[in-house]
C-alpha positions, 0 to 999 in steps of 0.5 A: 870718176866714181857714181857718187862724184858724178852725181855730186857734179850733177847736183852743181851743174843743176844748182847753176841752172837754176841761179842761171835762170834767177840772174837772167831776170834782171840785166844788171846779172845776165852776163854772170847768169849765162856764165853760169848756164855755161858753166853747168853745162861744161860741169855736165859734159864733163862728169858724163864724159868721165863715166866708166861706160864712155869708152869711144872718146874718139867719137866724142872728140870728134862730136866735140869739134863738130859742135865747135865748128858750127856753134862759133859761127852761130856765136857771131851773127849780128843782133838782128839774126839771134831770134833765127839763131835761137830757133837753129838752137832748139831744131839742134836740140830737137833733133839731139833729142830725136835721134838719141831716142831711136837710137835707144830703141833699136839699142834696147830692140836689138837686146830684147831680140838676142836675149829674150830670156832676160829682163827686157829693156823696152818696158812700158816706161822706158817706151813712153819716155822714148816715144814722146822724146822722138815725137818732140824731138822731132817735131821741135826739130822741123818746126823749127827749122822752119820758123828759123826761115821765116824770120830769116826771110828766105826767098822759098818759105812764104812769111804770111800764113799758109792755110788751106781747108781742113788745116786744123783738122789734118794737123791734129789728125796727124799727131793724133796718128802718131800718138796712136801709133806710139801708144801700140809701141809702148804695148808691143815694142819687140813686135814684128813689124814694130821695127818698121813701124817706128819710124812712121812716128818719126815721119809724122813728127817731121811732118807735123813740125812743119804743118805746125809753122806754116799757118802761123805768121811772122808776127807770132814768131817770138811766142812760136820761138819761146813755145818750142823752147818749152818743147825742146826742153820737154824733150830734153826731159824726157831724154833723161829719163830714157838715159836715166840721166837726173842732170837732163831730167833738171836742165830740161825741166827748167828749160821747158817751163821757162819756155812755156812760162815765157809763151804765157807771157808773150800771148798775155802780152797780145792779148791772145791764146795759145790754140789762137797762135798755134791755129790762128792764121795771124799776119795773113795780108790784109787788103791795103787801104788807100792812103786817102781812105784813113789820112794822109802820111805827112814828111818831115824834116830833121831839122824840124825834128831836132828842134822840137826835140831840144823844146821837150821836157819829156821824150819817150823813145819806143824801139822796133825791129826796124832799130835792129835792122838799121843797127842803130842802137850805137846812134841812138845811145848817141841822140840819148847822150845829147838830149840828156846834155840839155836836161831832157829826160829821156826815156826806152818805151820797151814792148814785151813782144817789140823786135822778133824774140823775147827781150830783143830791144832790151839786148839791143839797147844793153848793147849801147850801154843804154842805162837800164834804168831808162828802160820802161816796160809798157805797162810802166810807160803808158801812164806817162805817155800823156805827158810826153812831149815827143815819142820817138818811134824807131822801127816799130810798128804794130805795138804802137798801132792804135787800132789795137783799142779802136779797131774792132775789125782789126786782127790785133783788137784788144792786142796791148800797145804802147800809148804812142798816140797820146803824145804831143808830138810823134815823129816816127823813123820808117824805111819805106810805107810797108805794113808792119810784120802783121800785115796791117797798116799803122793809124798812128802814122796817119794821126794829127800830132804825127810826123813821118821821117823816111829812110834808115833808122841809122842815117835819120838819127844820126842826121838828129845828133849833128843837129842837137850837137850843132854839126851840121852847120859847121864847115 
């Protein structure tokens, strides 16, 4: 394929990008949005795989297959397991990125070395491009890894923070280091001991990737996944130009700013800063009140439940991970189905940061053909929550907990939340008394209007649908 024609496949793909991104705003065009992410990429192998200079088309086969193998599997995890997926997806990256980067230098080493005579490979451009690569690249790659296990919940990765003294103070210390150590490179690359001294920049970026993720806790994780996603994509950026590859260049700039666009987002949603995320310790374990020093949990029925339900005019339905986990959503469409039957208007109170990724509940619930008109972003529902007459809480815990506003000694104040406390009625479906993923236990459990429904979100709304449609007493 001639230059002209790849670049003229090149300018496609990037076009498709970009519609990808614009169609994934809103559900009704997100399937046509991924088919056009799919498809830019497929447009992008293809036209680079066609260059005259690609001859090992074995290895590349071979590379191809590699990636089909692991990525099918990857393509069929349940809802619950795409946030750590999605992690999986940028340590991948990352490390695509790491690799290809020293690859280049040692390349490019090896040229200068044989031919010092001729124009050298490693000028100061092509090193600063290469050294930031390998630092994001890698540092993507182990933090990520690491966050993939935090929300996998592995026996050996603790969940809470991880602190220690100096801990901001090492972190920083070491990526200061490896910068240092990178600037020398960009100056003198052909050195002698810089062969040797590359691959303490990879050490350090390895290093630094895990110490970024150990301190921060599981309730930060969806800002934590969006941010290396924005790093991923700065190293995708910087592969094209060591590449000089336009197409990378694009796809990693839209990915990059996407990502950081969406941790703007996420940490307004929270009402927090980045240096607050990245060096907070938020979600360390609080020590657990007693149940008497705040209230005390008050159990109800489903029977009792239902018959509220069918009394209401408005029921608002806030989703959390806890809907996820039970894989409930199919049951819920099902208790949406028969509340709408008795002309009860029903609405999906969706939290920016509910479930662990960005945009969770909103999958989840699609899943179930929930219509998307019934879907209300926070700020769009709270106005209404005065008038609701039963919030149905669903697993969710710290976006609906009232100490956000009230608590000014809590590690969530001044966090934004879903008004579930100014219904009339709450009935609220929870597995067991545990604190949510931040660690601190939830006032609204314990308020007056509130009633508690223990056990799997599956099995109580399911229980909720044969009372509304009358099976329960049937024989």
């Amino acid at each position: 394929m001639s230059a002209s024609f790849v670049q003229l496949f090149y300018l496609v793909a990037t076009a498709l990008f970009v519609f990808s991104l614009h169609w994934m705003n809103d559900p009704k065009t997100a399937r046509r949005g991924v088919i056009a992410g799919a498809t830019a990429m497929g447009l992008g192998m293809a036209a680079t795989w066609a260059q005259p200079f690609v001859n090992n088309h074995g290895w590349m086969i071979l590379a191809v297959l590699a990636g089909v193998g692991v990525g099918w599997p990857l393509s069929r995890v349940p809802l619950t397991a795409v946030p750590q997926r999605t992690a999986l997806s940028h340590a991948f990256g990352g490390l695509a990125a790491g690799l290809v980067g020293t690859a280049k230098y040692y390349s490019w080493l090896q040229h200068d070395l044989a031919f010092p005579d001729e124009p050298a490979e490693l000028v100061p451009f092509r090193m600063v491009a290469i050294i930031a690569e390998v630092i994001l690249g890698f540092l993507t790659f182990t933090g990520s890894l690491l966050a993939a296990g935090k929300l996998q919940e592995v026996k050996w990765i603790p969940q809470r923070p991880v602190t220690y003294p100096l801990q901001n103070v090492i972190n920083i210390g070491l990526l200061v280091v490896a910068v240092g150590i990178g600037v020398w490179l960009v100056f003198e690359p052909s050195s002698a001991i810089a062969p040797m001294i590359f691959p303490v920049v990879i050490v350090l970026a390895l290093l630094f990737g895990v110490l970024l993720i150990i301190p921060i806790g599981g309730a930060d994780m969806p800002t934590v996944i969006a941010i290396l996603n924005a790093y991923a994509g700065l190293a995708a950026v910087a592969m094209g130009f060591v590449l000089d590859n336009k197409l990378l260049i694009t796809a990693g700039a839209l990915d990059g700013s996407s990502g950081l666009i969406l941790s703007i987002i996420m940490c307004r949603a929270m009402n927090r800063s980045f240096m607050n995320v990245l060096f907070g310790a938020f979600g360390s374990v609080a020590p657990p009140k007693a149940e008497g020093e705040q209230g005390e949990y008050k159990p109800d029925t489903v029977e009792s439940a239902a018959q509220i339900m069918e009394q209401a005019d408005l029921v608002v339905i806030v989703p959390g991970y806890g809907l996820a986990v039970a894989q409930a959503q199919h049951k819920v469409r099902e208790l949406y189905d028969q509340l709408i039957k008795r002309g009860i208007t029903v609405k999906f109170a969706i939290h920016p940061v509910a479930g662990r990724m960005p945009g969770h509940m909103n999958v989840l619930l699609a899943e179930a053909d929930i219509p998307y008109t019934d879907l209300a972003e926070m700020d769009d529902i709270n106005g209404e929550m005065p008038q609701c007459d039963v919030a149905l809480v669903v697993g969710a815990n710290d976006v609906v907990n009232p100490a956000a506003r009230s608590d000014e000694s809590s590690p969530i104040y001044g966090m934004p939340i879903i008004d579930a406390d100014k219904a009339r009625t709450v009935f609220a479906i929870k597995r067991s008394k545990n604190p949510g993923f931040a660690g601190i236990d939830n006032a609204l459990y314990f308020g007056d209007q509130t009633w508690m429904l223990f056990g799997d979100a599956k099995n109580v709304i399911g229980e909720l649908v044969k009372e509304l449609s009358g099976e329960s007493g049937m024989h």
